[in-house]
C-alpha positions in Angstrom: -47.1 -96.6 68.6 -46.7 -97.6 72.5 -44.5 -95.0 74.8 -41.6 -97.2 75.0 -41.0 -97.3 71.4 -40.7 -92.9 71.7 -38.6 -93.1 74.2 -36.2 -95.6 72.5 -35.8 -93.7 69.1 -35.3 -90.5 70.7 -32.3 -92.4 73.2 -30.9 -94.2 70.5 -32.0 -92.9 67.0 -28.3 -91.7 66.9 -26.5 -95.0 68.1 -28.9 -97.0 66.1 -28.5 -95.4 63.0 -25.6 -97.5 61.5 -26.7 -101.4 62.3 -23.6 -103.1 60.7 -21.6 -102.3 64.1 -22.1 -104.6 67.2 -23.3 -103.4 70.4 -21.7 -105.9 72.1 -18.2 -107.4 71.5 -17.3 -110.0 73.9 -13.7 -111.5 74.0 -12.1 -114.6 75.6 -14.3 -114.3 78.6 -14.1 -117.0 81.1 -15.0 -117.5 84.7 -14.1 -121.1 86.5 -15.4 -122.2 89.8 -14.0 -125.8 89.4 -12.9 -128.0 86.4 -15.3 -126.8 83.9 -17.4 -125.5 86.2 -18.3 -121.9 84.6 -17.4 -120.7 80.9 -13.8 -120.6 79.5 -12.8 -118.3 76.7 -16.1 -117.2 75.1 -16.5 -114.9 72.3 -19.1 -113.1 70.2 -20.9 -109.7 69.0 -24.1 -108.9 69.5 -26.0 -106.5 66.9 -29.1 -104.3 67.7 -31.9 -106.0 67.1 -30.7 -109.8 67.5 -31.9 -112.3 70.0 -29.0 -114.9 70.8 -29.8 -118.0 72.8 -27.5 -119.7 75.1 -28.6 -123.1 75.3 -27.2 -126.6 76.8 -28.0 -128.9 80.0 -27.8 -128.3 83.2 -24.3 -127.3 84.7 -23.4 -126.3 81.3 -22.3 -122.7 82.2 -25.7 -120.5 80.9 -26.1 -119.1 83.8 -22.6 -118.3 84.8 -22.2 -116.6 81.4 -25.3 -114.4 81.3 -23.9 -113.0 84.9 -20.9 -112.3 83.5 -22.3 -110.7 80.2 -24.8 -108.3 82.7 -21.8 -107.0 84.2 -23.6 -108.8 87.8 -20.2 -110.8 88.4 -16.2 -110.0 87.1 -14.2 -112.7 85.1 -11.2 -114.4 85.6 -10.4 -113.1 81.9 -11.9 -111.2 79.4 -13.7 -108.6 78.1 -16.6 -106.7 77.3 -16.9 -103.4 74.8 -20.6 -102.0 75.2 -21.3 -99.3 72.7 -23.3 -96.6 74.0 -22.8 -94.1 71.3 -22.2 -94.4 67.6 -18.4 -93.8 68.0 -17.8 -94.4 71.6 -17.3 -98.0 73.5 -17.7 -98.7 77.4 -15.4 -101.6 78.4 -17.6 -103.0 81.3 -15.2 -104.3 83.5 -13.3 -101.1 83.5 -16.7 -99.6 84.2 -17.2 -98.8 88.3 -20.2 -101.1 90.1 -22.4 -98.1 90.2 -22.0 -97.5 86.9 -22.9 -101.0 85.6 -25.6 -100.7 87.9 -26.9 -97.6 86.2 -26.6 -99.4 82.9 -28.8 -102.0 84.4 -31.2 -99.5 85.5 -31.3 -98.0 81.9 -30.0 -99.2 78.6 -30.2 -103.0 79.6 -32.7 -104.8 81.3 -32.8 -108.1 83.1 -35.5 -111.0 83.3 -35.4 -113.0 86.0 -36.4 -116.4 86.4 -38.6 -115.9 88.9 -40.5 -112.7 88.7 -40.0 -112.5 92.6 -36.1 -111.9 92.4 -37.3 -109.0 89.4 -39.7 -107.0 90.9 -40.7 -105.1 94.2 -43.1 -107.1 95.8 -43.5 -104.5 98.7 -45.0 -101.9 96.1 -47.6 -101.3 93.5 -47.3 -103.1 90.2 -47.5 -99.2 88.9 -44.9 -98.3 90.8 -42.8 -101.3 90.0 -43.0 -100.6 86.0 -42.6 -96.7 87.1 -39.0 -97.4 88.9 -37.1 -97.5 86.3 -38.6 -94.1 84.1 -37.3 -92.1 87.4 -34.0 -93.7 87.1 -34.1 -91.7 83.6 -35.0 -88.3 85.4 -39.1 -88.7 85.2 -40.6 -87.1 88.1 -44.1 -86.3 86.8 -46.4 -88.3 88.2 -49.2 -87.9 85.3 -46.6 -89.2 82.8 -45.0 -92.4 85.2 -49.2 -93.4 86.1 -49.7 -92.9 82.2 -46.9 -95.5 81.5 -47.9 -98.1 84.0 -51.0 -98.0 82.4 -49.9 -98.5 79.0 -47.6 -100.8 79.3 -50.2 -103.0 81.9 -52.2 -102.8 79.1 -48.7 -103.8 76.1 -48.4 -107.2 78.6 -52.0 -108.3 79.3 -52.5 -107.0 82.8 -55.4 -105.0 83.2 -54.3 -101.9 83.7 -57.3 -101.3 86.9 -54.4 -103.3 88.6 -51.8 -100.6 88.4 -52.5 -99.8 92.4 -52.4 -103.7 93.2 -49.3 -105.8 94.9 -47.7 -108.2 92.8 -47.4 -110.5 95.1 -51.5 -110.7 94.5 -51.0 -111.9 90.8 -50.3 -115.0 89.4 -47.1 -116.4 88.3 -47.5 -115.6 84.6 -49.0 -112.0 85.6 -45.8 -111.6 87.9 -43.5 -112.3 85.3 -45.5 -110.0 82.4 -45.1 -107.6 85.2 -41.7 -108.0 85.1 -41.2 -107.6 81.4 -43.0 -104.6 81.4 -40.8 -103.2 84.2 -37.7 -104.0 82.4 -39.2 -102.3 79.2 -40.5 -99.8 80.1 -37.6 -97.3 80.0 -36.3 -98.2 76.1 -33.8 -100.2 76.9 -31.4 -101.3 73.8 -30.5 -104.7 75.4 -32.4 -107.6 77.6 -31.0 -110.5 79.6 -33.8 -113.2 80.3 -32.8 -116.2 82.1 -34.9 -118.6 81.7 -37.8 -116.5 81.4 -40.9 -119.2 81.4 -39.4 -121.8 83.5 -41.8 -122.7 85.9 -45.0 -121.7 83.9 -47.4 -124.1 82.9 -47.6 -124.9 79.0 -50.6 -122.9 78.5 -49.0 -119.9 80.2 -46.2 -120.3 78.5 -47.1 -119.9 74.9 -49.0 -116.7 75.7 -45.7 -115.6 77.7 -44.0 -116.4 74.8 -46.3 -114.7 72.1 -46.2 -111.8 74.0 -42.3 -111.6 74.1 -41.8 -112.3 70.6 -43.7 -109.4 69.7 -42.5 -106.9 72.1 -39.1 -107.6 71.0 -39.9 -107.1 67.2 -41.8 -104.2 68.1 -39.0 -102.4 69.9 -36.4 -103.4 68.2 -34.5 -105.3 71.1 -31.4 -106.7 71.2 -32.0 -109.8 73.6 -29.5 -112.5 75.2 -31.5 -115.1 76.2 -30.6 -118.2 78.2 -32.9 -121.5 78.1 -32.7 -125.6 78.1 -35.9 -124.9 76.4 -35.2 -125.6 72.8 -38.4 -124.8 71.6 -38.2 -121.1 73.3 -34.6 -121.1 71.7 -36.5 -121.7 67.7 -39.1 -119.3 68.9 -37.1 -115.9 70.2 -33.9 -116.6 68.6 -32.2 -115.9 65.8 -28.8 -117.6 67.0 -27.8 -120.4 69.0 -24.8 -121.0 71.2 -24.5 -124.5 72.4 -22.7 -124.9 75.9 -21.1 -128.0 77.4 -18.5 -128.4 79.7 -18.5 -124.9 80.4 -17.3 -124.5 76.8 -19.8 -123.0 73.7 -19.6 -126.1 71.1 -21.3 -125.1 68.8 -22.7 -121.0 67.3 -24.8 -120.3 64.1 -28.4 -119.6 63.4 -31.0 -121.4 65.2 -32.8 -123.3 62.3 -29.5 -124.7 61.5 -28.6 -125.5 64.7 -31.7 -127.3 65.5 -32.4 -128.5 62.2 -29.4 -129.5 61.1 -26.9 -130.0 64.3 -23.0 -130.4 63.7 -21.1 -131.0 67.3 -22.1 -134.7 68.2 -23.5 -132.8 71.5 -25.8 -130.8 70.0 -27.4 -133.9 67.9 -27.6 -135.2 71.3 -29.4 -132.5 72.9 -31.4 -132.2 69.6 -31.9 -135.3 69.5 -33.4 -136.2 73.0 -36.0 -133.1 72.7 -37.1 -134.3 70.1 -37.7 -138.3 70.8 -41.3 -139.3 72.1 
């Protein structure tokens, strides 16, 4: 069993131990920059364990959402229960900035689209996937080297690169980088946005392989947002269709792509999957 997956059970064996309750209960959350520019009145829970895709075109109000869901940016409305205990709930716009921070920095983790805007490009990719154990408390050097080089090793990184820049690595390397950084600690949930854009196809699939099983692994509960519908049917196991700045369309993500009920999601179904 890899490091991460000890530290995780004995952080949350407690909070974990009754699945039927959410971990995440959002509530009428909207945020407008314009006419229907943003999200308007979104709701939804989140359980341990479950990958939800946000998925729609351009403009549609993904990434707007996923900001507002990371706690990164406030809404005009709304709210956000996070439950970090079995019997307690942190509303997170109540929370102070430093304290979202913190949960950034801990129980949740965040992909970035571009590795670059995810990691530390000025220091080691050890000390990159170390950051985030001190945050915890770990000071001993032995045990944060020790989990650099495991989880080098979990993401496909050869783990003689621990003492290496990233800004050396390739793109795909950067972004395993970053996964492992963001995993390193346990965390109980994961925002990714858009987490192989810019990758080539071949880079991709191993990008994707690699995160499907990590998140099975560990257990993860994972928001994920992509125009990538074939990402979506691979990580997810529920859809929420944006448009408008609205979400159309929610159920499981066979259905959804299978089987599409909002006229816009045939569409978008529809022109993935024309030659």
């Amino acid at each position: 069993m890899i490091a991460a997956q000890h530290l995780h059970e004995k952080l949350h064996q407690d909070v974990l131990a009754d699945p039927v309750q959410p971990l995440l209960k959002v509530k009428g959350l909207s945020k407008l920059y314009g006419p229907e520019k943003g999200c308007q009145d979104v709701s939804f829970e989140l359980y341990p364990g479950e990958v939800l895709g946000i998925v729609g075109e351009s403009g549609s109000g993904k990434s707007t959402l996923l900001s507002l869901l990371s706690g990164r940016c406030l809404p005009d409305s709304g709210v956000i229960d996070y439950r970090t205990t079995q019997d307690h709930w942190l509303d997170l716009y109540s929370a102070s900035e430093a304290e979202r921070r913190t949960l950034l920095r801990t129980e949740w983790g965040f992909v970035e689209q571009n590795p670059r805007d995810g990691l530390r490009m000025a220091v080691s990719a050890g000390a990159n996937i170390g950051e985030r154990l001190m945050a915890q408390g770990v000071r001993n050097y032995q045990q944060l080297r020790a989990a650099g080089l495991d989880w080098l090793n979990q993401v496909e990184i050869d783990p003689a690169r621990i003492d290496d820049l990233p800004r050396t690595f390739s793109g795909g390397m950067q972004q395993r980088l970053q996964i492992a950084r963001n995993l390193v600690s346990g965390p109980r949930l994961v925002f990714m946005d858009e987490p192989t854009g810019g990758l080539d196809v071949s880079v991709q699939a191993r990008l994707l392989d690699l995160m499907r099983g990590l998140v099975r692994e560990l257990d993860l509960a994972v928001v994920i947002v992509t125009h990538d519908l074939a990402v979506a049917r691979l990580l997810a196991d529920r859809l929420m269709v944006m448009r408008r700045s609205r979400v159309v369309e929610t159920g499981l993500t066979d259905q959804i792509l299978d089987d599409p009920q909002h006229p816009y999601s045939q569409l978008l179904v529809s022109s993935v999957l024309q030659p």
